[in-house]
VMD Tcl script that builds the backbone (N, CA, C; Angstrom):
set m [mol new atoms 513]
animate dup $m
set s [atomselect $m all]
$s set {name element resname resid chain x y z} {
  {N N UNK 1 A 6.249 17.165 -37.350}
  {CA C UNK 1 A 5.152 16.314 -37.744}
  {C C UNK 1 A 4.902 15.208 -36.711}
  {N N UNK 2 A 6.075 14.646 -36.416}
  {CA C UNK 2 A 5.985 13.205 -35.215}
  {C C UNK 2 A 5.225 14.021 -34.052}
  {N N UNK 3 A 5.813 15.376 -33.531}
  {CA C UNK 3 A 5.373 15.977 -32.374}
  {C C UNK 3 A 4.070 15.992 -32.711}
  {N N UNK 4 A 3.634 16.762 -33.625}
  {CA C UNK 4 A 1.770 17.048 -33.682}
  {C C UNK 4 A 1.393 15.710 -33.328}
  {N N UNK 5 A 1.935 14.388 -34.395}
  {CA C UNK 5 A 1.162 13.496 -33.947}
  {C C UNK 5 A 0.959 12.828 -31.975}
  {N N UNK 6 A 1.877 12.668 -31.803}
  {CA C UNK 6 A 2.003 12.717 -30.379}
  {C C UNK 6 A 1.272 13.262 -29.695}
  {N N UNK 7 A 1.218 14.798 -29.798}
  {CA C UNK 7 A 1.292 15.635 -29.120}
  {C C UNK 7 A -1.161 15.884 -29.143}
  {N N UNK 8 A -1.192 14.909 -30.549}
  {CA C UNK 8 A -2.665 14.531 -30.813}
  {C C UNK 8 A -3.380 13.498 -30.182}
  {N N UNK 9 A -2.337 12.313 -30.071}
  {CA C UNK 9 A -2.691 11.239 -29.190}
  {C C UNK 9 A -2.803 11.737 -27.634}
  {N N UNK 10 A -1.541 12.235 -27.545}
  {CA C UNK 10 A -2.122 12.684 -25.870}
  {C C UNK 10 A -3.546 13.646 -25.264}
  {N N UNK 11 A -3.790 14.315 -26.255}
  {CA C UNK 11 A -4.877 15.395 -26.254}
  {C C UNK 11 A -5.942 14.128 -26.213}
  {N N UNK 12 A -6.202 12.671 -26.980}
  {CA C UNK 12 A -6.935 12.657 -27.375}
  {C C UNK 12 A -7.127 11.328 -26.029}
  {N N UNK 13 A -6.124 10.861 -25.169}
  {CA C UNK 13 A -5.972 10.217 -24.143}
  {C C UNK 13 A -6.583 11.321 -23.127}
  {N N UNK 14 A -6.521 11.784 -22.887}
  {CA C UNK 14 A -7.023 13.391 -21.859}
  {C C UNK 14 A -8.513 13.325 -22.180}
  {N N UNK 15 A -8.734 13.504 -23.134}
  {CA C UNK 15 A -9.983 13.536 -23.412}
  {C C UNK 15 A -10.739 12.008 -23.221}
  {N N UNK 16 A -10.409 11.448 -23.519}
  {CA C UNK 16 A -10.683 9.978 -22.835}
  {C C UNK 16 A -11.036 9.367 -21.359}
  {N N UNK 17 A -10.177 10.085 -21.226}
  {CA C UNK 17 A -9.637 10.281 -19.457}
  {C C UNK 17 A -10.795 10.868 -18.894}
  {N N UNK 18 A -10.887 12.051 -19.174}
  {CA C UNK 18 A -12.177 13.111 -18.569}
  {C C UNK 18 A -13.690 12.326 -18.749}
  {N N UNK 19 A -13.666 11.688 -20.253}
  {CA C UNK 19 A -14.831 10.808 -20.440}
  {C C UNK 19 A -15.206 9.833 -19.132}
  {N N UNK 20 A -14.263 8.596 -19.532}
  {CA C UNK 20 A -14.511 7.549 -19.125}
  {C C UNK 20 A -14.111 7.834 -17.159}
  {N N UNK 21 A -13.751 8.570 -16.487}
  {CA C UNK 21 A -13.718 8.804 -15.331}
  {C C UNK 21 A -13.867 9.841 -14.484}
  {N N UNK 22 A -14.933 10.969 -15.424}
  {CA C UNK 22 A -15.593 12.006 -15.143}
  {C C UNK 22 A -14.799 12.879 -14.666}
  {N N UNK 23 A -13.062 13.381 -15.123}
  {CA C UNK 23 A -12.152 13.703 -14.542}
  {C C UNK 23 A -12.555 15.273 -15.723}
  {N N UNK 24 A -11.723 16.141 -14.525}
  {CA C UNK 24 A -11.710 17.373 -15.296}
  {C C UNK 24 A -10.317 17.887 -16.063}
  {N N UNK 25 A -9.714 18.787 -16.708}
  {CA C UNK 25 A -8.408 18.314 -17.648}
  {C C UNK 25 A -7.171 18.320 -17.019}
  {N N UNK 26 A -7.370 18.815 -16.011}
  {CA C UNK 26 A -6.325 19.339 -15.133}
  {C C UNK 26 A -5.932 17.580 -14.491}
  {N N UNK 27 A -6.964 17.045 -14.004}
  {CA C UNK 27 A -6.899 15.773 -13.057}
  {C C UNK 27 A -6.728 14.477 -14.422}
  {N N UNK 28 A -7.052 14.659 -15.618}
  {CA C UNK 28 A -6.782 13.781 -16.104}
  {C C UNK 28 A -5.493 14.337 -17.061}
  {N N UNK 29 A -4.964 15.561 -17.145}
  {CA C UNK 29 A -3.608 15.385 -17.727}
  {C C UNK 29 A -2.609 14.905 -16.744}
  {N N UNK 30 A -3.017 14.812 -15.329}
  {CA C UNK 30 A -1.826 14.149 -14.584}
  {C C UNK 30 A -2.103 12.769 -14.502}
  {N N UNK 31 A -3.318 12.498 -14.552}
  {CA C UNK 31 A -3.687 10.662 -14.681}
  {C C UNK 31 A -2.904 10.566 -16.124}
  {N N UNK 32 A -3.026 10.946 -17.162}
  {CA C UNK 32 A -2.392 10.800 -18.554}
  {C C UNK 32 A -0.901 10.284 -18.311}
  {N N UNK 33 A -0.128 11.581 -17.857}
  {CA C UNK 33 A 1.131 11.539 -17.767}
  {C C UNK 33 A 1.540 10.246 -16.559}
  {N N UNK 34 A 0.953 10.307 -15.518}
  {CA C UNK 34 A 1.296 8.506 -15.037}
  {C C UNK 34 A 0.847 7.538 -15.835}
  {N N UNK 35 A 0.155 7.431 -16.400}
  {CA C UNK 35 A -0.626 6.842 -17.078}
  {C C UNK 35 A -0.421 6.408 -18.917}
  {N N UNK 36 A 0.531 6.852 -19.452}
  {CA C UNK 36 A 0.557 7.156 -20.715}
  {C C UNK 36 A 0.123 6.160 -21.996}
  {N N UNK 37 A 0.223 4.737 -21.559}
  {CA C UNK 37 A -0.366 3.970 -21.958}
  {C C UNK 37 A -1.471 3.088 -21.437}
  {N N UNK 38 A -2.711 3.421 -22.412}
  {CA C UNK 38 A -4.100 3.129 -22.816}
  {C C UNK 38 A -4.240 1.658 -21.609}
  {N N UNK 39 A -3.296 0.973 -22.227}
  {CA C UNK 39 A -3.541 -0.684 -21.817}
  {C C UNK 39 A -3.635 -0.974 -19.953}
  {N N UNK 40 A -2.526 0.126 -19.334}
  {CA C UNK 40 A -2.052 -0.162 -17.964}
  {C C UNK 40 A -3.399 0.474 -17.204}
  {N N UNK 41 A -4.745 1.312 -17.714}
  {CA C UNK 41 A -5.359 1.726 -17.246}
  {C C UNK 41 A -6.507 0.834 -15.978}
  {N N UNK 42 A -6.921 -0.142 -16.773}
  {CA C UNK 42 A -7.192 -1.197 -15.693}
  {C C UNK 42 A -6.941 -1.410 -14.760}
  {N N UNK 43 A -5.178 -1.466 -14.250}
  {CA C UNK 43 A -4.668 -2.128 -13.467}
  {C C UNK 43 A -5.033 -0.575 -12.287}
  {N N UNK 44 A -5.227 0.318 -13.027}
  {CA C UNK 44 A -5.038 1.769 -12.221}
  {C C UNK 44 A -6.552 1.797 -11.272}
  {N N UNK 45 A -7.243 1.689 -12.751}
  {CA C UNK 45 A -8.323 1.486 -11.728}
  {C C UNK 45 A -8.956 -0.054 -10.618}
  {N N UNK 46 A -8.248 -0.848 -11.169}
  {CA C UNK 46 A -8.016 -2.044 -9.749}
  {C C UNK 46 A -7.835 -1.445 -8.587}
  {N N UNK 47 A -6.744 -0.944 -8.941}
  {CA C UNK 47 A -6.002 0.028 -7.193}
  {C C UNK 47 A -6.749 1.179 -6.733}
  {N N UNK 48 A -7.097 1.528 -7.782}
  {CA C UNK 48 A -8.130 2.821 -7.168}
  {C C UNK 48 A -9.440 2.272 -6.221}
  {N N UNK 49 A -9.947 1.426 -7.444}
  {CA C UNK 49 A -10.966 0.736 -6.536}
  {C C UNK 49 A -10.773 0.160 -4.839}
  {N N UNK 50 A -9.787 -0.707 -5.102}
  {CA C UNK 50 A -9.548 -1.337 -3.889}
  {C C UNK 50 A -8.839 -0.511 -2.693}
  {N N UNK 51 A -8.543 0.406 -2.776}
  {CA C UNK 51 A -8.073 1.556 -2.092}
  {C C UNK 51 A -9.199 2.958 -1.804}
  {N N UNK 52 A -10.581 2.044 -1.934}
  {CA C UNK 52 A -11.198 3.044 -2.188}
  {C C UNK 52 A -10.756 4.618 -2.388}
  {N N UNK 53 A -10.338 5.288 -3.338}
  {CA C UNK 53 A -9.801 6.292 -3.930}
  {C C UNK 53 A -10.042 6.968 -5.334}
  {N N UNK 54 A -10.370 8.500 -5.535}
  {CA C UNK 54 A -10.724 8.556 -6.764}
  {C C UNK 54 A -8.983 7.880 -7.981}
  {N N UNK 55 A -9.377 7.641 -9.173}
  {CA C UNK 55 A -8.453 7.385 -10.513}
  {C C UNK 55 A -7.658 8.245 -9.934}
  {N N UNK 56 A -7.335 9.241 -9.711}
  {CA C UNK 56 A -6.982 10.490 -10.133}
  {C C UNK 56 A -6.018 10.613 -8.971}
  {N N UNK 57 A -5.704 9.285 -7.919}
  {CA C UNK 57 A -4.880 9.768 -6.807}
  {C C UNK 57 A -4.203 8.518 -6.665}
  {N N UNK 58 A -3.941 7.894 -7.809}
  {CA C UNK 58 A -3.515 6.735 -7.612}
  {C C UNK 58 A -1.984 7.284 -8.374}
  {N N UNK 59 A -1.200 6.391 -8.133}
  {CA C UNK 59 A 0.337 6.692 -8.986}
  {C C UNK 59 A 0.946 5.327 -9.502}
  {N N UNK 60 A 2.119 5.728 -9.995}
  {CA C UNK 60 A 2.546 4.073 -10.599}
  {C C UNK 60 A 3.127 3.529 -9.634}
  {N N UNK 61 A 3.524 4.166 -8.523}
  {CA C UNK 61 A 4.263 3.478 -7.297}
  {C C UNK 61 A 2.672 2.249 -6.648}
  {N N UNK 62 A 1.890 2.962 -6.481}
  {CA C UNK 62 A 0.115 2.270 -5.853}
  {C C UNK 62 A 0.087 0.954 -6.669}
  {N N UNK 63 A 0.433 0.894 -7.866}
  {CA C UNK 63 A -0.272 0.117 -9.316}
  {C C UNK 63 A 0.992 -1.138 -9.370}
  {N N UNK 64 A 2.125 -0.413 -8.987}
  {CA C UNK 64 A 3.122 -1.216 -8.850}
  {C C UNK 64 A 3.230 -2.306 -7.605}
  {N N UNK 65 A 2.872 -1.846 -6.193}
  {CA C UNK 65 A 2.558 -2.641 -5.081}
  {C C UNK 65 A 1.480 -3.199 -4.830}
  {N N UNK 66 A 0.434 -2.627 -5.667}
  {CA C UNK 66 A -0.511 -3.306 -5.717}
  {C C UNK 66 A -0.397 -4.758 -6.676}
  {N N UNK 67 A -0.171 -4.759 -7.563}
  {CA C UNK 67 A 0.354 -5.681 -8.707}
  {C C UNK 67 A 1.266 -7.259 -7.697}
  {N N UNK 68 A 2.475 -6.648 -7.300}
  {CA C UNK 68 A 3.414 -7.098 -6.854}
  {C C UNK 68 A 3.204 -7.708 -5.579}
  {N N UNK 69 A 2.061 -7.590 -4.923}
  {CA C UNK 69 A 1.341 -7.904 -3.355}
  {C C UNK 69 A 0.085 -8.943 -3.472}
  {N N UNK 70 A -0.420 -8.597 -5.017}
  {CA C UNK 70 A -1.877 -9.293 -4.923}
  {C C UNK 70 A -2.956 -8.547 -4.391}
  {N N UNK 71 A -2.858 -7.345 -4.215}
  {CA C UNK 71 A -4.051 -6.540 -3.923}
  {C C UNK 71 A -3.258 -5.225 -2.589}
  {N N UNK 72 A -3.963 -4.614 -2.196}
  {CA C UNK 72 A -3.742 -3.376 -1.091}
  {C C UNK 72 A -3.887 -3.723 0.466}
  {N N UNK 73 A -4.443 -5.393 0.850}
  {CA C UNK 73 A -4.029 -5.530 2.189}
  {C C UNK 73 A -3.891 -7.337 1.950}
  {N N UNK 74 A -3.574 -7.765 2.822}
  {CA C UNK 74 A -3.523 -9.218 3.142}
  {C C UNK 74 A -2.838 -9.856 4.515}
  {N N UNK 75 A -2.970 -10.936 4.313}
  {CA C UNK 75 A -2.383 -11.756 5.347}
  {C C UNK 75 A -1.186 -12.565 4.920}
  {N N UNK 76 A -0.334 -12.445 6.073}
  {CA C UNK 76 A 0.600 -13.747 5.536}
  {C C UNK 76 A 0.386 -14.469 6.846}
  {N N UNK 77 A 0.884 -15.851 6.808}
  {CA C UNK 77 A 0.566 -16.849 8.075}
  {C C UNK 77 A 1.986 -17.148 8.068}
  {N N UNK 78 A 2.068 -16.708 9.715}
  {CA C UNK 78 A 3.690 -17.050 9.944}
  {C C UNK 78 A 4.013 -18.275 11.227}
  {N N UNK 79 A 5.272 -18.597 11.155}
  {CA C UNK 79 A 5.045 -19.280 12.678}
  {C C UNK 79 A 5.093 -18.387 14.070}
  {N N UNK 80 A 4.672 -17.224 14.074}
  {CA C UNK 80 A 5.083 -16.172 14.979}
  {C C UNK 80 A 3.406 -15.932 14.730}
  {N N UNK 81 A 2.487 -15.960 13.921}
  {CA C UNK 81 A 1.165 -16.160 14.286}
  {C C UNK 81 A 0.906 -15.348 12.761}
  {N N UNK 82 A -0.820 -14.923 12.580}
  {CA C UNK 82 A -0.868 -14.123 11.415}
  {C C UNK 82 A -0.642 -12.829 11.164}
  {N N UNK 83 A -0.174 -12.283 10.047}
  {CA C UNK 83 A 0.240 -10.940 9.977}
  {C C UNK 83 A -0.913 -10.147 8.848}
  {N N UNK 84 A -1.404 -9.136 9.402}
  {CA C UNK 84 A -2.104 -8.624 8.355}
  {C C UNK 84 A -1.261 -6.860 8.007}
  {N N UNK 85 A -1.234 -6.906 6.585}
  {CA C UNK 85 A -0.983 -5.654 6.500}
  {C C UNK 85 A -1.809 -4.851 5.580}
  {N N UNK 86 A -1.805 -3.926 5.938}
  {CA C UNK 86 A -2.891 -2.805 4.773}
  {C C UNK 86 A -1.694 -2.161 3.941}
  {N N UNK 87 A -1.334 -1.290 2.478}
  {CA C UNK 87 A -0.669 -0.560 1.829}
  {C C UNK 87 A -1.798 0.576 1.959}
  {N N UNK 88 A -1.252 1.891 2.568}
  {CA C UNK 88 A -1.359 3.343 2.507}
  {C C UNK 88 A -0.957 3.779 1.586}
  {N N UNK 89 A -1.995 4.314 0.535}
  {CA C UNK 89 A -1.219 5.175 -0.818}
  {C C UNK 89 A -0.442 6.437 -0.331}
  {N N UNK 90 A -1.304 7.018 0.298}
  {CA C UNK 90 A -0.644 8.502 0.986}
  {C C UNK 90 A 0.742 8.501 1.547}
  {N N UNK 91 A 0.851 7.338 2.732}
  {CA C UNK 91 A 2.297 7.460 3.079}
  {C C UNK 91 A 3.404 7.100 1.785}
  {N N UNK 92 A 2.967 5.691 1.353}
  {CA C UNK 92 A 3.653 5.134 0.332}
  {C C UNK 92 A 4.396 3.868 0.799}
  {N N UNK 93 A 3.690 3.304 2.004}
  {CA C UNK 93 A 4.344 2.381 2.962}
  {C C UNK 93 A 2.774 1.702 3.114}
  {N N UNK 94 A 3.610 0.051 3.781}
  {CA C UNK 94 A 2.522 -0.727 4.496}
  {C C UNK 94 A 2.594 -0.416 5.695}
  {N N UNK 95 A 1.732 -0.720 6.784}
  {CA C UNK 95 A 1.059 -0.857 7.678}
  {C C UNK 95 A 0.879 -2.145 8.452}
  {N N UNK 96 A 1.636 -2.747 9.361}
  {CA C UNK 96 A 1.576 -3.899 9.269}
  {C C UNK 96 A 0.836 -4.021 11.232}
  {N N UNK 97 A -0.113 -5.219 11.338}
  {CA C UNK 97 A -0.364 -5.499 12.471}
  {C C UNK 97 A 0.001 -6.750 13.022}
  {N N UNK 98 A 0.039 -7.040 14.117}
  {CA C UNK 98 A 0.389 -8.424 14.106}
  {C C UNK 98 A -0.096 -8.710 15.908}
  {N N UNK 99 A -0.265 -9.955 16.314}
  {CA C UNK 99 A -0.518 -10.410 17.921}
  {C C UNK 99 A 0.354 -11.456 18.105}
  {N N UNK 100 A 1.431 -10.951 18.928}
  {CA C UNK 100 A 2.769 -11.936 19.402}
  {C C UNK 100 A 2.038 -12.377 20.865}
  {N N UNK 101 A 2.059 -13.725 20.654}
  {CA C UNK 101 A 1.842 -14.443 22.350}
  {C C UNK 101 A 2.674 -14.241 23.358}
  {N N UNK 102 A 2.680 -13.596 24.387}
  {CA C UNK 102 A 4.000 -13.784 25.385}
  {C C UNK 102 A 3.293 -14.229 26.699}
  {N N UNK 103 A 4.765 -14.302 27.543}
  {CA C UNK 103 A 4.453 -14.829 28.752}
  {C C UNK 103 A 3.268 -13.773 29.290}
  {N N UNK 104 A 3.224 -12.926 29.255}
  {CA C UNK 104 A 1.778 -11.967 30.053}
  {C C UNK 104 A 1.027 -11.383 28.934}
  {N N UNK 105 A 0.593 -12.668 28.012}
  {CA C UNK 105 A -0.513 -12.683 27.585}
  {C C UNK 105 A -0.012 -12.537 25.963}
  {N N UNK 106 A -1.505 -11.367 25.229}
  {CA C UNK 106 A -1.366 -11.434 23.753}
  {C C UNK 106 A -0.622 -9.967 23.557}
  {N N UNK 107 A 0.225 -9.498 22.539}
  {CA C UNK 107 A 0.664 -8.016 22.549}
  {C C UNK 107 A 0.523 -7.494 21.224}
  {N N UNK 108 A -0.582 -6.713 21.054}
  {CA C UNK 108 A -0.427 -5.977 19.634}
  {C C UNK 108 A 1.151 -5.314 19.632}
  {N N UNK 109 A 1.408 -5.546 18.097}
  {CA C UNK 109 A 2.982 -4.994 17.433}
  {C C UNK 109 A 2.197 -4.019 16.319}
  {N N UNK 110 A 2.331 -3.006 16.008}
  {CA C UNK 110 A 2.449 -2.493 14.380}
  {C C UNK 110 A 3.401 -1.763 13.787}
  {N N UNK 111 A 4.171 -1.877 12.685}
  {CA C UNK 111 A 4.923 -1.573 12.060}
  {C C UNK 111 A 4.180 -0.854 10.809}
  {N N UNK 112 A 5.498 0.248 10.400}
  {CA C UNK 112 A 5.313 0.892 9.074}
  {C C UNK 112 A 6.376 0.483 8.204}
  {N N UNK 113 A 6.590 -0.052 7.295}
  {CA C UNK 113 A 7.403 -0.762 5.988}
  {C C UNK 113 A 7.190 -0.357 4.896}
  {N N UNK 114 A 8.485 0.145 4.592}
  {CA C UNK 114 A 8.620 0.348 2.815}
  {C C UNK 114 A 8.325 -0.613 2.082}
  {N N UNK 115 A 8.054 -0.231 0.875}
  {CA C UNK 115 A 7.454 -1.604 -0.206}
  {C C UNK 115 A 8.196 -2.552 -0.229}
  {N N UNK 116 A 9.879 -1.922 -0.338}
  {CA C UNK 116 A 10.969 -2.570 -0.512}
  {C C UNK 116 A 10.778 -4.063 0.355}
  {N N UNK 117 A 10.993 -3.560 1.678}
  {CA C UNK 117 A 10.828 -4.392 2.752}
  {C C UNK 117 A 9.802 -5.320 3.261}
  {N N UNK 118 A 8.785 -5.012 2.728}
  {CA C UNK 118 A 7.058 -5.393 2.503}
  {C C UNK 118 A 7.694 -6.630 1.622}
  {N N UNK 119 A 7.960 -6.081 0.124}
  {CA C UNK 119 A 8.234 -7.431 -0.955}
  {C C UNK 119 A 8.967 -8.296 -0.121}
  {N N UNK 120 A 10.248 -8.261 0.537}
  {CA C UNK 120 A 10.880 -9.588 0.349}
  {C C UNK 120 A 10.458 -10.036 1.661}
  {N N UNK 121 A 9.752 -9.557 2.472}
  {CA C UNK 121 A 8.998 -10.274 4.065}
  {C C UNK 121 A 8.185 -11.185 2.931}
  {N N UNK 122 A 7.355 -10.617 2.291}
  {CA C UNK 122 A 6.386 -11.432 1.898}
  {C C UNK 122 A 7.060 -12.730 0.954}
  {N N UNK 123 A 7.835 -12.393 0.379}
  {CA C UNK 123 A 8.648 -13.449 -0.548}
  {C C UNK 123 A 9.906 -14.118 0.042}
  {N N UNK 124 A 9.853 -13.925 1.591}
  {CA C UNK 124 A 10.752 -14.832 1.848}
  {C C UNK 124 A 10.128 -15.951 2.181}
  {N N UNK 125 A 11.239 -17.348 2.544}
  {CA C UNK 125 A 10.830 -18.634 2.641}
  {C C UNK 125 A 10.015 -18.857 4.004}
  {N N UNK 126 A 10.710 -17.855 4.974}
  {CA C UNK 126 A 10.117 -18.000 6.347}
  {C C UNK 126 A 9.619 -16.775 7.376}
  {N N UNK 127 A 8.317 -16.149 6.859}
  {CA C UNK 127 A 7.921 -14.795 7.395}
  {C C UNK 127 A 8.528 -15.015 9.034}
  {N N UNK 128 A 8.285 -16.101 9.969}
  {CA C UNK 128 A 9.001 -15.608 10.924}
  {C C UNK 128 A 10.273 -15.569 11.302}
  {N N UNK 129 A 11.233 -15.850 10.478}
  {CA C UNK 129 A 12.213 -16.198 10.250}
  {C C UNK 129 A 12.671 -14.582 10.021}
  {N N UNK 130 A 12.303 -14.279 8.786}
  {CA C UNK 130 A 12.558 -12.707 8.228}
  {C C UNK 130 A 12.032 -11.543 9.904}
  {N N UNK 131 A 10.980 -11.894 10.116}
  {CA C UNK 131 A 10.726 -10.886 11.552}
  {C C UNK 131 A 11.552 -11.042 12.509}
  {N N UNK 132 A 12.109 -11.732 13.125}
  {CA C UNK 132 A 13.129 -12.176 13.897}
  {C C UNK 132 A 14.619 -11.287 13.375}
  {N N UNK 133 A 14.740 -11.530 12.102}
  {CA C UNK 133 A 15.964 -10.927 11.973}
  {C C UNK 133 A 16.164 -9.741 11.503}
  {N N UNK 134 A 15.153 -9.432 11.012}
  {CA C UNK 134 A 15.306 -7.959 10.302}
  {C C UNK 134 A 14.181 -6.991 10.920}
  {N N UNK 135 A 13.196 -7.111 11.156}
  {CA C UNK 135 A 11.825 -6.721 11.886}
  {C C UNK 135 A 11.866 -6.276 13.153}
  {N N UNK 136 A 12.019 -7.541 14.154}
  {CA C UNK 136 A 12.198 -7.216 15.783}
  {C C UNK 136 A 13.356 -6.781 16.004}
  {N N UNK 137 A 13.379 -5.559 16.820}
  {CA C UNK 137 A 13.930 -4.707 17.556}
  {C C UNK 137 A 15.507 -4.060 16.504}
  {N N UNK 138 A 14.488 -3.575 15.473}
  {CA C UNK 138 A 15.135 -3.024 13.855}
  {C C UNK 138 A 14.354 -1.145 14.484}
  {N N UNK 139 A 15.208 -0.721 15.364}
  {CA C UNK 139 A 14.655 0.799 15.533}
  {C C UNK 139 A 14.842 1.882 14.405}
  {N N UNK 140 A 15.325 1.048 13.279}
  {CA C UNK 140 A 15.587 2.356 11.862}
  {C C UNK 140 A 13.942 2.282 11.701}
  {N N UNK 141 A 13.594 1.051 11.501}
  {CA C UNK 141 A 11.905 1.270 10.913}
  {C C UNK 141 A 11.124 1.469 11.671}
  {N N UNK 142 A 10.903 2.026 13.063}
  {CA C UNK 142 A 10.379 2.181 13.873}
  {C C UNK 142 A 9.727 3.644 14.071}
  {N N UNK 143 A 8.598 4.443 13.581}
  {CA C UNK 143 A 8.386 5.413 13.275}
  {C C UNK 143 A 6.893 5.742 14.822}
  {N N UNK 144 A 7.308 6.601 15.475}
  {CA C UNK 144 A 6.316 6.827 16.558}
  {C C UNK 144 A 4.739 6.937 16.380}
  {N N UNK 145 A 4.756 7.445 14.972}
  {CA C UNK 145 A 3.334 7.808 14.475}
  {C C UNK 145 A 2.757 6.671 14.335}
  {N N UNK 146 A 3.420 5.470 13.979}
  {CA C UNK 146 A 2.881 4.087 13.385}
  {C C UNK 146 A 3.357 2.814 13.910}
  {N N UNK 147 A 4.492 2.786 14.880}
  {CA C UNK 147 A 4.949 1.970 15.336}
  {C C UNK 147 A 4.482 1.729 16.996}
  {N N UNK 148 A 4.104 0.573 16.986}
  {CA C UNK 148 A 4.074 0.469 18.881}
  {C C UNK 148 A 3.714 -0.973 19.038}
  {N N UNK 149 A 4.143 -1.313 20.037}
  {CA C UNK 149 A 4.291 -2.516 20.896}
  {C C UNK 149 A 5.419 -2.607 21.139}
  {N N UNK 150 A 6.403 -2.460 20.463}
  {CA C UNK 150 A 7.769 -2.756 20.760}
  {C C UNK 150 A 8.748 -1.840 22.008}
  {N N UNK 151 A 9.241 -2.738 22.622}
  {CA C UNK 151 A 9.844 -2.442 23.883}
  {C C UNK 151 A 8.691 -1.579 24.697}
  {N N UNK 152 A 9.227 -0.832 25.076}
  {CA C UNK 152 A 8.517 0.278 26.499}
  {C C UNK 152 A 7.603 0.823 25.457}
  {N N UNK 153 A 6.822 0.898 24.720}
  {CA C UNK 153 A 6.014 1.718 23.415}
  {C C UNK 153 A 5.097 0.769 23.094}
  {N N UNK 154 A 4.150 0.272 24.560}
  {CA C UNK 154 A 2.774 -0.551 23.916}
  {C C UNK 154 A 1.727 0.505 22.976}
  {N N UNK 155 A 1.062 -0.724 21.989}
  {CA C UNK 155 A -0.218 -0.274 21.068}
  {C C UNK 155 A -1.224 0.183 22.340}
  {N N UNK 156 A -1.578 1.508 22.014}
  {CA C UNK 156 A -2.716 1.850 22.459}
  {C C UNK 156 A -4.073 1.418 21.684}
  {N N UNK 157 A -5.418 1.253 22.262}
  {CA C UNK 157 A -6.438 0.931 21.577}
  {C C UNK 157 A -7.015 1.417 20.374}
  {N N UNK 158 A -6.979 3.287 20.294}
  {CA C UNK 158 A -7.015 3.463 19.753}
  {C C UNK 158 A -6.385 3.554 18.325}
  {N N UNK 159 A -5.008 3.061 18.200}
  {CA C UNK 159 A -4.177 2.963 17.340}
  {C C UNK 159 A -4.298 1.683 16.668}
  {N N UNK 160 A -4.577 0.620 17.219}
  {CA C UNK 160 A -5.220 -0.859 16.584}
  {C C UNK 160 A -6.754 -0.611 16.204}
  {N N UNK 161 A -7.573 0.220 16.562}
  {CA C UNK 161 A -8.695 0.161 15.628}
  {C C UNK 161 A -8.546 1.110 14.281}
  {N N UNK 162 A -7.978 2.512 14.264}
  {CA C UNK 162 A -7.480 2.725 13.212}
  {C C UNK 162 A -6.878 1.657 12.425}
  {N N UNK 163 A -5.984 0.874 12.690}
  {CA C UNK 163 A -5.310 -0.217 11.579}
  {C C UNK 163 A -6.761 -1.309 10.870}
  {N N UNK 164 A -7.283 -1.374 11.678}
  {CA C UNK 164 A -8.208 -2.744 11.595}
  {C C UNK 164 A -9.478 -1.662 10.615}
  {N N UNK 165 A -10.078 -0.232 11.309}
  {CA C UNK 165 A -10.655 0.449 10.616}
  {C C UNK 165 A -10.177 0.562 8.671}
  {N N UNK 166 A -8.839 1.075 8.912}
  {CA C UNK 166 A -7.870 0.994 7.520}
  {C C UNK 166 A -8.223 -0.399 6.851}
  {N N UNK 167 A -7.641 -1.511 7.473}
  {CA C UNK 167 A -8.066 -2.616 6.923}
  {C C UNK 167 A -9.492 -2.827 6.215}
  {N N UNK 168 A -10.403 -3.093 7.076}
  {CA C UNK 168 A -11.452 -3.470 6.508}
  {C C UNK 168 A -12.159 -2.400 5.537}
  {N N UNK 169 A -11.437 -1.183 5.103}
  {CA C UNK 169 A -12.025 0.001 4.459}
  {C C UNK 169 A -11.437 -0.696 2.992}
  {N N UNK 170 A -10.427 -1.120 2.709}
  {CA C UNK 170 A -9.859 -1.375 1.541}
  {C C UNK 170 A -10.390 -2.742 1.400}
  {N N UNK 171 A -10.652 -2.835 -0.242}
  {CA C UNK 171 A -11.458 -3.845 -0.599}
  {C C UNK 171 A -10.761 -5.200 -1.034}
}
mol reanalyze $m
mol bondsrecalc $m
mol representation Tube
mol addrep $m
């Protein structure tokens, strides 16, 4: 008896689902099942929105960093200069850019960061403080596809307008 009922509410969340976000049953029984309560739906479609992305490709990991960040890109202001990062739903990582002053001039840096690592940069007391010690010349997080400036591995141009493209795409 508990199962039917259950098993009625979810049918009747699905169907909801398909309504209110023109989803077909297949795409909204998996929005359902991340999704299972009615109330957290908002926050889903926040992230969807701002990630420009359909409902339907968002997860609780997206809803969770999104929540926990204040939105899908930002800035932090450090004494090492400003940092902007975008969150990639697809990878499941931020994206981080940044322009370090040196003696021969300005040097794009970009990094790829787990959420993990994303949260407490952002929640520590001293973003340049945290880059210095855990950030610069940290070759575990250093991923070729997404990483460059660091050491012999300058940002090519095209790899900083993708970031900045990424950026300004998310709302």
């Amino acid at each position: 008896m508990i199962a039917d009922l259950v098993k009625d509410l979810r049918s009747d969340l699905i169907a909801k689902a398909m309504i209110r976000y023109g989803l077909n049953k297949s795409e909204a029984t998996r929005f359902v099942d991340n999704f299972p309560n009615e109330s957290t739906w908002p926050d889903a479609e926040a992230t969807a929105e701002s990630l420009g992305v359909g409902i339907e490709e968002v997860e609780d990991d997206d809803v969770e960093n999104y929540m926990e960040m204040g939105g899908n890109k930002g800035e932090i202001e450090s004494s090492i200069g400003p940092i902007q990062w975008a969150y990639d739903n697809k990878l499941k990582a931020y994206l981080i850019y940044m322009v370090l002053e040196t003696s021969k001039g300005p040097k794009d840096i970009m990094y790829k960061l787990d959420p993990d690592m994303m949260k407490e940069w952002n929640n520590s007391d001293s973003s340049g403080e945290y880059y210095n010690k855990f950030i610069k010349g940290n070759s575990d997080i250093e991923d070729s596809e997404f990483s460059c400036g660091c050491n012999p591995n300058p940002c090519e141009p095209q790899q900083v307008d993708r970031f900045k493209q990424k950026f300004s795409s998310i709302s």
